[in-house]
C-alpha positions in Angstrom: 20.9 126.0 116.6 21.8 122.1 117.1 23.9 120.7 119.4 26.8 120.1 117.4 27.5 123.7 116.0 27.1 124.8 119.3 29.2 122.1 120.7 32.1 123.5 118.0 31.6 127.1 119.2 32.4 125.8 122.7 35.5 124.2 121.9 36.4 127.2 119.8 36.3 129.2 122.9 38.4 126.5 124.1 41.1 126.7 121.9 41.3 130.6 123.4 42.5 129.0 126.4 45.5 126.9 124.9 48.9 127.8 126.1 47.3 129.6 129.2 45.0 127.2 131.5 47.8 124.9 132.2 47.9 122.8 133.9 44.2 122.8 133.9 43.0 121.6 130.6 41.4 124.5 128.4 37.4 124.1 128.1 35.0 126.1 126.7 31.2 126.2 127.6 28.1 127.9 126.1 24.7 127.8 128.1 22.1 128.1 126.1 18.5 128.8 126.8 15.2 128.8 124.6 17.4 129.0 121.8 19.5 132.3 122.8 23.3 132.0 124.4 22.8 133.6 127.9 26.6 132.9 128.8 29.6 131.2 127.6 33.1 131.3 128.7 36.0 129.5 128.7 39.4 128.4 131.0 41.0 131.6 132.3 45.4 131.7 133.0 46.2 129.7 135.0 43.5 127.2 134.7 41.2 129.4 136.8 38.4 130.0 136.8 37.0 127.7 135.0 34.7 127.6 131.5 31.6 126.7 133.6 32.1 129.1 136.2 32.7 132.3 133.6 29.5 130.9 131.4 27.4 130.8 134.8 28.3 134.4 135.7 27.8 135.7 132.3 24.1 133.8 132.5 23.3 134.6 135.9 19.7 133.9 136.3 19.1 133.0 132.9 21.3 129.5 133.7 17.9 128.1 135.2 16.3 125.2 133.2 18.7 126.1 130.6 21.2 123.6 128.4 24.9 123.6 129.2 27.2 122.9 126.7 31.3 121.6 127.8 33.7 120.3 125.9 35.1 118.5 129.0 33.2 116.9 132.0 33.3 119.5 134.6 35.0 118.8 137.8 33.5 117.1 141.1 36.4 118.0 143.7 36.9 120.6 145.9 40.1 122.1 144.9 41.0 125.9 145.2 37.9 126.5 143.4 34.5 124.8 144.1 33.2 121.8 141.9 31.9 123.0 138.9 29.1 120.1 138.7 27.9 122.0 142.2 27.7 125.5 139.8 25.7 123.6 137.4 23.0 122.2 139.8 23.3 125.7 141.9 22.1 127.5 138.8 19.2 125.2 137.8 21.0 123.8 134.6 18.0 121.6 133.4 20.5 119.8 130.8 24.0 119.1 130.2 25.9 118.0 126.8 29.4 117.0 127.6 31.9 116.2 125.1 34.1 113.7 126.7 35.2 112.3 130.2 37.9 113.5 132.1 40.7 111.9 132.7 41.8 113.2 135.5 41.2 110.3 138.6 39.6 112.8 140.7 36.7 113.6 138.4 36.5 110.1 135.5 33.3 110.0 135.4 32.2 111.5 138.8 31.3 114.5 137.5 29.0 113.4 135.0 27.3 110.9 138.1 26.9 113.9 140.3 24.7 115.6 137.7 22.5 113.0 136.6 21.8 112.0 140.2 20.9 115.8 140.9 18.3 114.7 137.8 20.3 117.1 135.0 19.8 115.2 131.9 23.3 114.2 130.7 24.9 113.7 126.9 28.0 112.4 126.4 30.0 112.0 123.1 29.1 115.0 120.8 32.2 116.1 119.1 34.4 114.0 121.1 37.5 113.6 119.0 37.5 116.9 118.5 37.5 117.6 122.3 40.2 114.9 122.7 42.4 116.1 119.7 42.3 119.6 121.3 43.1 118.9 125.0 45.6 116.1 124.3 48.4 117.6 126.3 46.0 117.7 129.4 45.2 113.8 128.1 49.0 113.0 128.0 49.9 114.3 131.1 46.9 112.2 133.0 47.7 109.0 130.9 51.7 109.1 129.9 53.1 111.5 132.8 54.5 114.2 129.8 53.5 116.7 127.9 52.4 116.4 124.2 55.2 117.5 122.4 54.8 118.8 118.4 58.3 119.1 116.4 58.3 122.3 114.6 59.8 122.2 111.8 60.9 125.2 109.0 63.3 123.9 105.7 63.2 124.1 102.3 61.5 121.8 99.9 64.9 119.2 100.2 64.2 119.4 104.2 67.3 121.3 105.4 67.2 124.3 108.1 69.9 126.5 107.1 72.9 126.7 104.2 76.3 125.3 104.8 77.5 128.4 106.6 74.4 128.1 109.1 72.8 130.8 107.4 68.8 130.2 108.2 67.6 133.5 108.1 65.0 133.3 106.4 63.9 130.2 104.5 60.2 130.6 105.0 58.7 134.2 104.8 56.8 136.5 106.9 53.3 134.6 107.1 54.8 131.4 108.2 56.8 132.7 110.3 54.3 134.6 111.8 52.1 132.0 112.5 55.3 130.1 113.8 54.5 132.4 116.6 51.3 131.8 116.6 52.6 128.3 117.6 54.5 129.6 120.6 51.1 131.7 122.0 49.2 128.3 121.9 51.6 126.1 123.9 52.3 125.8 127.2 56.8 126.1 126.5 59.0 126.0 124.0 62.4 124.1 124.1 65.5 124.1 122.5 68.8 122.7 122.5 71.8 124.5 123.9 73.5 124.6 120.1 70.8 126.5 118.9 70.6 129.5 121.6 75.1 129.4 121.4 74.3 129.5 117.4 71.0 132.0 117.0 70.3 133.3 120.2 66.9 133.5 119.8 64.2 135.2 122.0 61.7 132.5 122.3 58.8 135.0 122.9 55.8 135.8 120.8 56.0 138.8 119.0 52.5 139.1 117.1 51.0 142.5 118.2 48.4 141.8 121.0 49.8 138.6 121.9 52.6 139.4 123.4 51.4 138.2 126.8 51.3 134.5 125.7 54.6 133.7 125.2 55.4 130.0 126.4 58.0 129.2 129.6 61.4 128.9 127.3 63.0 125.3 128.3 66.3 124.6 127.2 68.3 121.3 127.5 71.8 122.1 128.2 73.0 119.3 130.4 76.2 120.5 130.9 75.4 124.3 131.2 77.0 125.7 127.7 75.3 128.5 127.4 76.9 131.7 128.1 75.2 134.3 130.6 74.8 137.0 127.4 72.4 134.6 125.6 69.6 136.7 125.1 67.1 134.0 126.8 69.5 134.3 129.9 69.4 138.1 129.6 65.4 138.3 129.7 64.9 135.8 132.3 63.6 137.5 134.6 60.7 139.2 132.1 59.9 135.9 130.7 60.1 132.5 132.6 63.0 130.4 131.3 64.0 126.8 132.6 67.5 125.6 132.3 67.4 121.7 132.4 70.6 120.3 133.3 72.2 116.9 134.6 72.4 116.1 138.1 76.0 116.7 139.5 76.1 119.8 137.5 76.5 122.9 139.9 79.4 125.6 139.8 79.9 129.3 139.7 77.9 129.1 135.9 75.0 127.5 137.5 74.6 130.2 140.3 75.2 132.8 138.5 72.3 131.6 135.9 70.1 132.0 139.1 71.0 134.9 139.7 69.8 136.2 136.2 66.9 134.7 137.1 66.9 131.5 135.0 65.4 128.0 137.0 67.8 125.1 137.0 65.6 121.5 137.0 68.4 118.6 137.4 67.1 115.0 135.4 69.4 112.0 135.2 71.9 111.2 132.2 71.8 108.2 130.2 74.3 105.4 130.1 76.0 107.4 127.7 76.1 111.0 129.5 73.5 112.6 127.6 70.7 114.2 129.0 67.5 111.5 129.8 64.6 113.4 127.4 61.9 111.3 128.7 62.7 112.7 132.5 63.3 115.8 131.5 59.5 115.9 129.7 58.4 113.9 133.3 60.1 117.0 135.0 58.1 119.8 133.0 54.7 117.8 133.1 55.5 117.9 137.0 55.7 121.4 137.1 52.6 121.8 135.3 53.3 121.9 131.7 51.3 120.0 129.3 51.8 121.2 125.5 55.3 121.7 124.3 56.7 123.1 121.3 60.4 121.7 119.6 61.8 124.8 117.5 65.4 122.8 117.6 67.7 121.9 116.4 68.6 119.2 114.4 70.2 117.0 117.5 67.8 117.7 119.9 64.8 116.9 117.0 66.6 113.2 116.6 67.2 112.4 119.7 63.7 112.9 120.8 62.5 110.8 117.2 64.9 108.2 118.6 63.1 108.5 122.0 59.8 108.2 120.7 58.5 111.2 122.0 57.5 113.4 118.9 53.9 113.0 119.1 52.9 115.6 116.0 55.2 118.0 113.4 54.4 121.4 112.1 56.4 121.5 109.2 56.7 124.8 107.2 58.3 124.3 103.7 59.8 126.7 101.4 59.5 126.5 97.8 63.7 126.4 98.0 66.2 123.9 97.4 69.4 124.6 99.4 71.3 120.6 98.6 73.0 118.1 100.4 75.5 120.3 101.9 73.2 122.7 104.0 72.2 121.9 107.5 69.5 118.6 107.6 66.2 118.5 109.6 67.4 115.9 111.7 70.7 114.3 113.0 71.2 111.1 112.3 69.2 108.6 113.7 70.7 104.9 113.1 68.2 104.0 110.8 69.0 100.1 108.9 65.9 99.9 106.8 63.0 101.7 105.3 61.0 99.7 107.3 62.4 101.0 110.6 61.6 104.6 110.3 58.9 106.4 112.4 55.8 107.1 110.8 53.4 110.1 110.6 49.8 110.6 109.5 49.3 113.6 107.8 46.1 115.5 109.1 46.5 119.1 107.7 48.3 120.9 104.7 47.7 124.5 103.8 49.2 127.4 101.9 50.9 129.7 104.3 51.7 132.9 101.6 54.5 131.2 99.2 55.1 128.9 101.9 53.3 125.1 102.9 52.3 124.0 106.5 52.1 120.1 106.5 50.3 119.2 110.0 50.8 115.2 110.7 50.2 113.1 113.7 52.5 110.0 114.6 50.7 106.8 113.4 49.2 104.5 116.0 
């Protein structure tokens, strides 16, 4: 086996992790020894324990003078676990292939020193963009103090969510919206604006059988605490954790009583204007730990968060519909003047989902 396919099975293990670890990053690792995988494992919920520590108890004594392979370098502090670089040389691991640095201040580097001075041969920068495409939230919660934030999006080919009446169910079928939920199981929360719960009242939660247990924290914005107390995500509270985030000043019998159902209140600022501040409520979620987050609407809360630049990648499901200019649009309006002006995506994915189309894109540098 070389380095590099075993390098991708580790960061496939990794990607078992999303939506779980946080706010730990997700890692995978696979030790490998005379050619045979004697352990691998990968972040656990909660962020503990960690890859290296499940791969090392899976290898047991089989770790010594064997080959580690981590998609991130492990970690050097003492925390409420021990340092995974002290696991490593503990074990005997003759031989360590890293992916990429951590950001994180506390490790940056430290980790990788503290193996090669306890004479493990290090490698650095196998599958590296990879690695930093797949723990991105972790990196922009280190680096930009929010999460990473992907706009889901689910029109028809003309890019509108619903019909005039505000009929949306269902534009895309079954297999898209299936893996819609998919989505959900792989992120940390999902949020939404207060005019979508008033208008769908939607559950928020993954439904796909055996998954069930990954559904995200369910974040809605509603600064001035519109939504009623029968909204189902109100309802279910206290089965499935759902923050409320509202502007400061805002307390009353509705915001108790929210509590009392179970629901967290987290108070940001407004702007200038009275509207809710987006970037401090995204510096309030990466505070408490969340690091991927999932926009499922609507079309206000989709614009004002373009406007903000803080849409950092789109899932976009398309129909093969055409609803016209009167149903609802993908996006309010956002003040546009010229062609020039307008945000810009890369596209780095499209694929048939059934009769429907998942474009994946990534905003340009």
């Amino acid at each position: 086996m070389s380095d590099a396919r075993i390098m991708r099975a580790a960061l496939a293990l990794a990607q078992r992790g999303l939506g779980q670890s946080w706010p730990n990053p997700s890692v995978g690792c696979i030790i490998v020894r005379d050619g045979a995988v004697v352990g691998r494992g990968w972040t656990q919920k909660g962020g503990r324990p960690h890859a290296e520590t499940e791969a090392l108890a899976r290898a047991k004594r089989g770790a010594k003078g064997a080959v580690a392979y981590v998609t991130l370098e492990p970690c050097c502090h003492h925390g409420k676990a021990p340092p995974c670089t002290d696991a490593l040389i503990t074990a005997g691991i003759r031989r360590a292939v890293v992916a990429i640095e951590d950001p994180d201040p506390r490790v940056s580097g430290k980790g990788l020193a503290a193996l090669r001075a306890a004479s493990v041969d290090v490698e650095t920068g196998l599958c590296a963009a990879e690695a930093t495409e797949l723990n991105a939230g972790f990196f922009s919660a280190i680096q930009r103090g929010r999460p990473s934030v992907t706009l889901k999006l689910a029109t028809s080919l003309d890019g509108r969510l619903a019909v005039a009446s505000g009929e949306s169910r269902w534009i895309t079928g079954e297999a898209a919206r299936a893996r819609g939920h998919l989505l959900r199981a792989t992120h940390d929360a999902v949020i939404v604006g207060s005019g979508t719960i008033i208008a769908d009242d939607p559950e928020l939660t993954c439904r796909l059988p055996g998954l069930t247990e990954r559904s995200p924290v369910r974040v809605v914005i509603d600064g001035g605490l519109r939504v009623p107390l029968t909204a189902r995500v109100v309802a279910e509270a206290k089965r499935a954790p759902t923050w409320f985030i509202v502007r400061h000043g805002i307390a009353g019998e509705r915001r108790a009583a929210l509590a009392d159902c179970g629901v967290e209140i987290i108070d940001v600022p407004a702007m200038p204007g009275g509207e809710t501040d987006l970037a401090a409520a995204l510096a309030a979620l990466t505070r408490k730990g969340i690091t991927r987050l999932l926009v499922e609407g609507g079309a206000t809360l989709a614009a004002a968060l373009v406007r903000a630049d803080l849409i950092d990648r789109i899932a976009w499901f398309r129909a093969p519909s055409l609803i016209g200019g009167d149903g609802v649009p993908t996006l309010a309006a956002l003040g546009i003047e010229a062609p020039a002006h307008a945000p810009r995506f890369v596209r780095v994915g499209i694929e048939s989902i059934g009769e429907d189309v998942l474009e994946t894109l990534r905003r340009a540098a």
